[in-house]
DOTORMAR-500296 format. One record per residue (C-alpha): residue number from 0; residue in three letters; chain; z, x, y negated. Coordinates in Angstrom, 1 decimal. Last residue first. Layout:
{NUM,ALA,A,{Z,X,Y}};
...
***
This chain:
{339,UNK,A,{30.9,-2.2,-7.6}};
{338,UNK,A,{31.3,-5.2,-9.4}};
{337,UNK,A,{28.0,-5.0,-11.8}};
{336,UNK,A,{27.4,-4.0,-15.9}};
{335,UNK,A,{27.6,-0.3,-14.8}};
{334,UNK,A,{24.4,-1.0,-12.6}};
{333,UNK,A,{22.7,-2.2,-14.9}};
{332,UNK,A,{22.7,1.2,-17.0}};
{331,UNK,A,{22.0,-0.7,-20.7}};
{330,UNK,A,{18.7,-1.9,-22.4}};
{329,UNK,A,{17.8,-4.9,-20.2}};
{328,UNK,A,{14.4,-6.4,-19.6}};
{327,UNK,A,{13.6,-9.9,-18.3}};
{326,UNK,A,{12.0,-10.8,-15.3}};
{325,UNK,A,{10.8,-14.4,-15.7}};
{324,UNK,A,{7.8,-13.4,-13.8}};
{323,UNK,A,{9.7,-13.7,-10.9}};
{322,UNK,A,{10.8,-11.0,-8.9}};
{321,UNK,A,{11.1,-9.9,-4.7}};
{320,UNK,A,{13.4,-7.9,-3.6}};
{319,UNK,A,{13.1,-7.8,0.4}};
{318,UNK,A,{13.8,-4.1,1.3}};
{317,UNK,A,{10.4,-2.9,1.4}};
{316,UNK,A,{10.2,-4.6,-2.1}};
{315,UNK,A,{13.2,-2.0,-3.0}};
{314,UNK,A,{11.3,1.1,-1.0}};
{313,UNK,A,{7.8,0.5,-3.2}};
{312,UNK,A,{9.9,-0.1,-6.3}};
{311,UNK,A,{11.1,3.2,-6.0}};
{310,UNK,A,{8.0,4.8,-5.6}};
{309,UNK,A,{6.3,3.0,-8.4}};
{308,UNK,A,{9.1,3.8,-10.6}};
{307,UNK,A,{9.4,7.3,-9.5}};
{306,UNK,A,{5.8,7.5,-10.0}};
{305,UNK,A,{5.9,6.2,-13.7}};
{304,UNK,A,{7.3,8.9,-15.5}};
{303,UNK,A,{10.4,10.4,-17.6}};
{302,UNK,A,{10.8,14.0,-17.5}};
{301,UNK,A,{12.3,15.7,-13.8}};
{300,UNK,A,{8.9,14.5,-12.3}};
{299,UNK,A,{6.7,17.3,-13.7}};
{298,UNK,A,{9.7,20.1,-12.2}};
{297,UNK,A,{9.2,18.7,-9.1}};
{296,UNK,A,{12.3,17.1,-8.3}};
{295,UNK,A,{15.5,18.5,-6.7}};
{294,UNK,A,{17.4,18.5,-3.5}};
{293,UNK,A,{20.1,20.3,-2.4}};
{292,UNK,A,{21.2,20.6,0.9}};
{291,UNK,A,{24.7,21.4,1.9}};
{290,UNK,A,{26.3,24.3,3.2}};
{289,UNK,A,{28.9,24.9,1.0}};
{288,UNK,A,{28.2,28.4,-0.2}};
{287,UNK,A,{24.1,28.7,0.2}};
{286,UNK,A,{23.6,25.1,-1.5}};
{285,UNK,A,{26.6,25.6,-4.1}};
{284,UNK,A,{24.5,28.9,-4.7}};
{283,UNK,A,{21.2,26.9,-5.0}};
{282,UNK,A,{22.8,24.5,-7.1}};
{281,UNK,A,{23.8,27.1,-9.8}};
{280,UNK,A,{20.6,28.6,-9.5}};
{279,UNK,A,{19.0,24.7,-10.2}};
{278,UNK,A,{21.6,24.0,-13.4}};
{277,UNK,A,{20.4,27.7,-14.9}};
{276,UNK,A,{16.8,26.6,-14.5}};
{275,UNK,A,{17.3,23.2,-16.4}};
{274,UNK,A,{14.6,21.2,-15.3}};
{273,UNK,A,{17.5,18.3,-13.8}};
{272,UNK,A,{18.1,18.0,-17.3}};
{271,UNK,A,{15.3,15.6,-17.6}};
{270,UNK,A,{16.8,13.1,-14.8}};
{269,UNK,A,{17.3,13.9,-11.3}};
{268,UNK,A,{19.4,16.1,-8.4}};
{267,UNK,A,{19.4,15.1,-5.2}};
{266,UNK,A,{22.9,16.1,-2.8}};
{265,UNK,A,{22.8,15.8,0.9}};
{264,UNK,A,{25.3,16.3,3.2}};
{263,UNK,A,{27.6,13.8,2.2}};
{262,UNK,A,{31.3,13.8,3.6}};
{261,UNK,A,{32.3,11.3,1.0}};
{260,UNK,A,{35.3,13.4,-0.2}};
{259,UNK,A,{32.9,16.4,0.2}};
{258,UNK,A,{29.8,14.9,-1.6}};
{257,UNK,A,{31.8,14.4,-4.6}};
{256,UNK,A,{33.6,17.7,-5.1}};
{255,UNK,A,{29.9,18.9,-4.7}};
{254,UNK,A,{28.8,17.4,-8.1}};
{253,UNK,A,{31.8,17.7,-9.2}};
{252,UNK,A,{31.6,21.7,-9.0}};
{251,UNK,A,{27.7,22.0,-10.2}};
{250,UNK,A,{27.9,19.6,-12.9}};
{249,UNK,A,{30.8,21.5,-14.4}};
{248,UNK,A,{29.6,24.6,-13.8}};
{247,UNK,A,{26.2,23.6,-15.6}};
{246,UNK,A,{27.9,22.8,-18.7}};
{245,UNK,A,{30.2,25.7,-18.8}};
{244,UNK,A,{27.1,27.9,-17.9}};
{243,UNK,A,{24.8,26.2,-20.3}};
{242,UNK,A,{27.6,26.8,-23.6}};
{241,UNK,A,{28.2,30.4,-23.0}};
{240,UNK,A,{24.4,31.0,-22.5}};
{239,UNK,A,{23.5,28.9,-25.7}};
{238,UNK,A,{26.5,31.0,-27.8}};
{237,UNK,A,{24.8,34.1,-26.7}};
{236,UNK,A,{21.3,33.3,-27.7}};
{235,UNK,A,{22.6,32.2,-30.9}};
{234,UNK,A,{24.8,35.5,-31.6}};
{233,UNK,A,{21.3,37.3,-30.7}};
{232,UNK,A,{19.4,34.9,-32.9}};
{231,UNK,A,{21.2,36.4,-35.7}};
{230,UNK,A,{24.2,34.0,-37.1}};
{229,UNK,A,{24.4,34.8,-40.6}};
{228,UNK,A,{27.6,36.4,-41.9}};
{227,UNK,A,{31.3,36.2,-42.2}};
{226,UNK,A,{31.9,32.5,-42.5}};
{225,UNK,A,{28.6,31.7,-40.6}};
{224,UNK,A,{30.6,32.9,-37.4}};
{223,UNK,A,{33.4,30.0,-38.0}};
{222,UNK,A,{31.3,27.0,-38.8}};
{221,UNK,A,{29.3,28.6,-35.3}};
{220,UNK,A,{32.2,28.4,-33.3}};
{219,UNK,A,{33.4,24.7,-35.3}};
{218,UNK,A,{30.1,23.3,-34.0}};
{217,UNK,A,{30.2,25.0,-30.4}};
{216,UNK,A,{33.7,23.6,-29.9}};
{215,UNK,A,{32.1,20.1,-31.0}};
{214,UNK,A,{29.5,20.1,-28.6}};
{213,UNK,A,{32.6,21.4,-26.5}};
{212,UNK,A,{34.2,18.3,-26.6}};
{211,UNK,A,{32.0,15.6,-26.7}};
{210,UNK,A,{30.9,16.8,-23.2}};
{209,UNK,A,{33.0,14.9,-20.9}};
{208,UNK,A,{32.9,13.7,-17.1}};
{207,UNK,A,{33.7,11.4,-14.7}};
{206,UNK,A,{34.8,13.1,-10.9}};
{205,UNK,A,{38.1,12.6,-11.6}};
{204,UNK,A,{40.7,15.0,-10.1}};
{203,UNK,A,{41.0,16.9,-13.3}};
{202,UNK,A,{40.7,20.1,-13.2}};
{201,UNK,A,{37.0,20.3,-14.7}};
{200,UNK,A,{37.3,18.0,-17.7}};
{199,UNK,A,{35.5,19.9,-20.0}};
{198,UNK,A,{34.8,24.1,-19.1}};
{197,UNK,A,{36.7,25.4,-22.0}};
{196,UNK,A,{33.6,27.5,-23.5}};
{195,UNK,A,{33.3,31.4,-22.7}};
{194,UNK,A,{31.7,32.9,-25.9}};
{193,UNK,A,{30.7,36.6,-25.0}};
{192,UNK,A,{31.1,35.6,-21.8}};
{191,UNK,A,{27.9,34.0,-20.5}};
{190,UNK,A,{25.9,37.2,-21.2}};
{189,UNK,A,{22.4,36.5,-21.9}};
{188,UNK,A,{19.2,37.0,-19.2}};
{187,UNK,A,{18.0,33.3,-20.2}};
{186,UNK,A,{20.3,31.5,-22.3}};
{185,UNK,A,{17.0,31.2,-25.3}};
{184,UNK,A,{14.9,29.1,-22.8}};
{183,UNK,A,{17.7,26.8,-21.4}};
{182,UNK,A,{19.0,26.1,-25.1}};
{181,UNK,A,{15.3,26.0,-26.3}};
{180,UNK,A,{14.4,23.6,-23.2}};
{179,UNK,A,{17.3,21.6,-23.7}};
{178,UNK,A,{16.8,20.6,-27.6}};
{177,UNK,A,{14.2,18.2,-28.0}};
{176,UNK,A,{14.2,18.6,-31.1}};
{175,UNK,A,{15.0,21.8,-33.1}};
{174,UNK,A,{16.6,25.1,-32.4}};
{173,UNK,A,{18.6,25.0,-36.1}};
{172,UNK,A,{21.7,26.2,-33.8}};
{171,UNK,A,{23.4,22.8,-34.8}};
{170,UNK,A,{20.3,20.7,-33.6}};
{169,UNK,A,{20.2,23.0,-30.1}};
{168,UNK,A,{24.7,21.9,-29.8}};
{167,UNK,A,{23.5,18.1,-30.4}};
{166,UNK,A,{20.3,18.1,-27.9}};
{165,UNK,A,{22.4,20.2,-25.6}};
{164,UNK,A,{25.2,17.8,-25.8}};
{163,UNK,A,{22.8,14.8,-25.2}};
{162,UNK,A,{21.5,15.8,-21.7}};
{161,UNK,A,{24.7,16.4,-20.4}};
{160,UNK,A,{25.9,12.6,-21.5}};
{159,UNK,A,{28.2,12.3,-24.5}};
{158,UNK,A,{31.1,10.0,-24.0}};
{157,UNK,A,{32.9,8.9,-20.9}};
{156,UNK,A,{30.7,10.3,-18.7}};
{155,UNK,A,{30.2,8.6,-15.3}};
{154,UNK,A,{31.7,9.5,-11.5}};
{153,UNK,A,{31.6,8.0,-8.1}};
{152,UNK,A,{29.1,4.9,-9.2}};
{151,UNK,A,{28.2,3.0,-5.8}};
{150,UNK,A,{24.6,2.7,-4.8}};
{149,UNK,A,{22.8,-0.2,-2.3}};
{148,UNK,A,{19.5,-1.1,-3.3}};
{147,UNK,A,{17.6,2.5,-2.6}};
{146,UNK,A,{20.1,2.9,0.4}};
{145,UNK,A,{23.6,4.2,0.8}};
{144,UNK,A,{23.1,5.9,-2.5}};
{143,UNK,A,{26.7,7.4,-3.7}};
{142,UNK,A,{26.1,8.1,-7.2}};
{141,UNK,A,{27.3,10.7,-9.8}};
{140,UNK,A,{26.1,10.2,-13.5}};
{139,UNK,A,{25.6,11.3,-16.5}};
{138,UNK,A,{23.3,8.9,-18.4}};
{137,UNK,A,{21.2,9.3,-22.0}};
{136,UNK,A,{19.8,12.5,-22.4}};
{135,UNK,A,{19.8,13.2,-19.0}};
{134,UNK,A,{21.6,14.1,-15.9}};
{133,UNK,A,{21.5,11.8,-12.4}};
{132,UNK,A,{23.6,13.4,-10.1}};
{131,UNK,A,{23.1,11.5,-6.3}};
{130,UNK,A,{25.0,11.8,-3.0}};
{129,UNK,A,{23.4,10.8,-0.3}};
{128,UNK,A,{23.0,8.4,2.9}};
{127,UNK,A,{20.0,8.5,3.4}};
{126,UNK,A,{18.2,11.8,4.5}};
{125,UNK,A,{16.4,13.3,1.6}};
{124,UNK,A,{12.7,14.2,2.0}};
{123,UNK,A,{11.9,18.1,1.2}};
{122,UNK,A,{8.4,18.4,-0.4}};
{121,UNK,A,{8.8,16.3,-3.4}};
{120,UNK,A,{8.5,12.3,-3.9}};
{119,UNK,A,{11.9,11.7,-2.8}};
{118,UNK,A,{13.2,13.8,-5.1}};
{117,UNK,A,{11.8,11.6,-8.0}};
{116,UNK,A,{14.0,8.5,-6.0}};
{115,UNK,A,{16.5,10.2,-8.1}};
{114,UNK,A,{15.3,8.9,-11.4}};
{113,UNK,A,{14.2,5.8,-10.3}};
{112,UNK,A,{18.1,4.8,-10.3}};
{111,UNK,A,{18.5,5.8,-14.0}};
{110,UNK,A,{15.2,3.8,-14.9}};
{109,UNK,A,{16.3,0.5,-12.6}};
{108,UNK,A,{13.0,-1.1,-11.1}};
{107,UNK,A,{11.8,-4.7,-11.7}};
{106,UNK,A,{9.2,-5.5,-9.2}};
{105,UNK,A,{6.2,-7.6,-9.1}};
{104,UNK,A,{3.7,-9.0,-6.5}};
{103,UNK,A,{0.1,-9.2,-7.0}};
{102,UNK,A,{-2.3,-12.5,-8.4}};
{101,UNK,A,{-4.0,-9.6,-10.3}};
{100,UNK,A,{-4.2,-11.7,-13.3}};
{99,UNK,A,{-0.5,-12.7,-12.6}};
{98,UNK,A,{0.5,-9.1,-11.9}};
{97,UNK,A,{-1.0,-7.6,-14.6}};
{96,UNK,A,{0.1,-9.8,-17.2}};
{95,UNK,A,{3.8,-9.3,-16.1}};
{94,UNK,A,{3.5,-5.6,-15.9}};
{93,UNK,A,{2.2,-5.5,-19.0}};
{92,UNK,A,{4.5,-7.9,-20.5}};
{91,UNK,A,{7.5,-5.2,-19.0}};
{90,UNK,A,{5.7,-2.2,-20.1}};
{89,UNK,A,{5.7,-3.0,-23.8}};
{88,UNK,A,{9.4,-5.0,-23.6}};
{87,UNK,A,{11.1,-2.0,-23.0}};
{86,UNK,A,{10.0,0.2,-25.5}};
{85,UNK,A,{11.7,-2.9,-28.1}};
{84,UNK,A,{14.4,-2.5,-26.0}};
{83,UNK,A,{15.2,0.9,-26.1}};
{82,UNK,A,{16.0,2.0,-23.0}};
{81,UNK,A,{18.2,0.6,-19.6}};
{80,UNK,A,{15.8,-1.0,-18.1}};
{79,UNK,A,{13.3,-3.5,-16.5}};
{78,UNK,A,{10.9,0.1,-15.4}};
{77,UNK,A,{7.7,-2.1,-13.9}};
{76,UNK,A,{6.7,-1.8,-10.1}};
{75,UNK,A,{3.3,-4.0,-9.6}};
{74,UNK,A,{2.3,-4.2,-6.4}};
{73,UNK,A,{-0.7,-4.2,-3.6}};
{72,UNK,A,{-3.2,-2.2,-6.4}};
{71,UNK,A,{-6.8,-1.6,-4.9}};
{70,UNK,A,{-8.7,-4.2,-6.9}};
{69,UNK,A,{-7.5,-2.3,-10.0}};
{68,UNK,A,{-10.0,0.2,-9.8}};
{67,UNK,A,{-8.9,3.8,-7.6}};
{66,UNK,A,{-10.6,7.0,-8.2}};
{65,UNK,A,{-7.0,8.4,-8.7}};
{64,UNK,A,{-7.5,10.3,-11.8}};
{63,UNK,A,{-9.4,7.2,-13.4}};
{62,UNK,A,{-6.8,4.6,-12.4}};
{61,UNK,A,{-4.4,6.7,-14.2}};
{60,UNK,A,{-6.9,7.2,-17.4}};
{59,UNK,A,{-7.2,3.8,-17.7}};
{58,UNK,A,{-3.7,2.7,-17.7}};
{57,UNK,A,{-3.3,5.4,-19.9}};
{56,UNK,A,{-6.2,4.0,-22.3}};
{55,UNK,A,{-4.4,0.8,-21.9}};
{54,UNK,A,{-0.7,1.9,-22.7}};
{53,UNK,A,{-1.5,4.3,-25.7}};
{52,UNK,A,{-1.2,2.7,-28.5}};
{51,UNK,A,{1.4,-0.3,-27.7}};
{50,UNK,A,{3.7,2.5,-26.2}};
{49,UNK,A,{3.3,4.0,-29.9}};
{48,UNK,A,{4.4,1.1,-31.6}};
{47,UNK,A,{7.5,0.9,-29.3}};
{46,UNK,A,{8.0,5.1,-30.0}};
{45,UNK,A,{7.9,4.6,-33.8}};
{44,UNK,A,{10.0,1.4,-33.8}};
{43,UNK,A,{12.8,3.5,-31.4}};
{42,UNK,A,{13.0,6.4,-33.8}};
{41,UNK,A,{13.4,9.2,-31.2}};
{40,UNK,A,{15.6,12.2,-32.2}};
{39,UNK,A,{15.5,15.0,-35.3}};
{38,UNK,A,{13.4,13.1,-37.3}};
{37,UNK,A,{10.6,15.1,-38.0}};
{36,UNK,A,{10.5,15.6,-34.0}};
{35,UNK,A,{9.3,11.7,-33.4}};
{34,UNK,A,{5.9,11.6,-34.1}};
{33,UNK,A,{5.6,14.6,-32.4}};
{32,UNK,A,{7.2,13.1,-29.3}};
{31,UNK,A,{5.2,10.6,-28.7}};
{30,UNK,A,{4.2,11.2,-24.9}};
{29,UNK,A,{1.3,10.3,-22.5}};
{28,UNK,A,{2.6,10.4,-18.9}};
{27,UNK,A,{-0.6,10.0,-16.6}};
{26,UNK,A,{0.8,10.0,-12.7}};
{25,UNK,A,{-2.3,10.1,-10.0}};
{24,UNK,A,{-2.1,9.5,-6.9}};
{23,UNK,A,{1.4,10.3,-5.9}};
{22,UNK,A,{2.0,10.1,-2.4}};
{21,UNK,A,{5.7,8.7,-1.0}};
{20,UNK,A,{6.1,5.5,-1.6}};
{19,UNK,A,{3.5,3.9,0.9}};
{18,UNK,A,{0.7,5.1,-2.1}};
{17,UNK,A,{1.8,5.5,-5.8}};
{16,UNK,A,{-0.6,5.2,-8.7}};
{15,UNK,A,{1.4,6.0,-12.0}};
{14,UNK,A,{1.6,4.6,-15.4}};
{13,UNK,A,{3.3,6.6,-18.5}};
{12,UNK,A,{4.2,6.0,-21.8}};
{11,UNK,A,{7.1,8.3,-22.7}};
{10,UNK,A,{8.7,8.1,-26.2}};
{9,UNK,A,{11.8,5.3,-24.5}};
{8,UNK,A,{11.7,2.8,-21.7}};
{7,UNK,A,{8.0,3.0,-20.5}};
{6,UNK,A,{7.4,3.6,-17.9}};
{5,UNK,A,{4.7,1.4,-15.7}};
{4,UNK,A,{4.0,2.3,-11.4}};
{3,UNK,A,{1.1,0.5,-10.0}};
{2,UNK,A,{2.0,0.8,-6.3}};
{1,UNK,A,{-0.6,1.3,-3.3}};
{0,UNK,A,{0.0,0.0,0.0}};
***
């Protein structure tokens, strides 16, 4: 069966071709972050009006790269949430007028959830039951996945998520928007010690976590440094290591905390920080150390896109969901809004 995948919950616009679940036929992401990086973050009219843009000729260019026509699509899979709601509401009446013209199913698929199913889609298949870290700009999160419609939250952050923190800690550096690649990009090869961060939240026996904090160490470090001189991109390179190796450790050590008191096997790892290179050595030594196995996304599937939300909703209609076109869209983790 092939899946007709549709992202679109905040500057990505993407539509994917997915067949059985598993092979990715074509995945067009077209972004809008340009228009967004005067700004210093995504203006959510900018990136609705540009989901409006660029949804056909994506749509087009999808079907295009998989020498497929729309005669060949089985189901629509459609991203219902969390995001901006006005981004939202783009894919969502597409989906909805593709799958009544196309007289196809259609499935609403959770964007934090689709985010692990990425790992699904690379080389090494996860075995179910998992454990799950999904780190981003907008959700921190450790989940026990019994199956793709049956999850359990282990662990949230209680303020900042991951992803934000190094946005916020990159903007007070002057490293500019989006700001995990130049924290990840400028950490490389740098001492971790010159400024060694309280690692946030790390003896406590909860498995939640917190990053306000040392964003906010970082901010008063650097209020402190400028006092005496001008930070050279030496100190900055520095203060990014210090603060990616507290970050990552903490990830790193709940992250497998969790899978022990569940006695989980298998850890997968998504969401845009999930590209962090420091975050995937770290994992690879938890990996050697504690014998578990580690999964992580293609590096092209760790940003927002449309074929983990084809895939996904390829293994939830396996499992008997089924929508109406009354689907609606919501703008906050579902799954945080449930009983667990």
């Amino acid at each position: 069966m092939i899946t007709l995948g549709i992202e679109t919950t905040c500057d990505e616009t993407s539509i994917a071709l997915v067949k059985n679940g598993k092979q990715v036929l074509a995945n067009v992401v077209f972004s809008s972050l340009l228009e967004h990086k005067p700004y210093g973050g995504v203006v959510p009219e900018i990136a609705s009006r540009a989901h409006l843009e660029t949804l056909l000729p994506c749509l087009e260019a999808s079907l295009k790269k998989a020498r497929l026509s729309l005669k060949h699509v089985g189901l629509i899979a459609v991203a219902q949430g969390p995001g901006l709601m006005g981004s939202l509401l783009v894919g969502l009446s597409a989906a909805k007028a593709l799958a009544l013209a196309l007289k196809k199913p259609l499935i609403g698929v959770d964007h934090v959830i689709a985010h692990l199913y990425s790992a699904f889609l690379s080389g090494r298949q996860p075995c179910l039951p998992c454990l799950g870290l999904v780190v981003s700009g907008g959700h921190t999160l450790i989940i026990h996945m019994k199956n793709h419609d049956r999850i359990q939250i282990l662990g949230k952050t209680l303020d900042d998520a991951a992803g934000e923190a190094f946005d916020k800690v990159a903007k007070i550096l002057g490293l500019g928007y989006p700001g995990g690649p130049g924290v990840d990009r400028l950490s490389r090869g740098e001492d971790t010690k010159v400024f060694p961060f309280t690692r946030p939240f790390l003896k406590s026996d909860s498995l939640d976590f917190s990053f306000s904090g040392i964003k906010t160490a970082v901010f008063y470090k650097v209020l402190e440094l400028k006092k005496k001189k001008p930070l050279t991109l030496k100190t900055k390179k520095q203060i990014c290591a210090g603060f990616q190796e507290a970050v990552c450790e903490v990830l790193v050590e709940k992250t497998v905390r969790a899978a022990k008191s569940r006695n989980l096997k298998t850890v997968i790892v998504g969401g845009g920080v999930s590209a962090n290179s420091r975050l995937r050595e770290k994992f690879k030594e938890a990996e050697r150390k504690q014998k578990l196995k580690v999964i992580f996304p293609p590096l092209e599937l760790c940003q927002d896109n449309a074929a983990m939300i084809a895939g996904l909703g390829t293994a939830l209609y396996r499992r008997g969901k089924r929508d109406r076109l009354e689907l609606s869209s919501y703008p906050d983790f579902h799954y945080l809004m449930k009983p667990q």
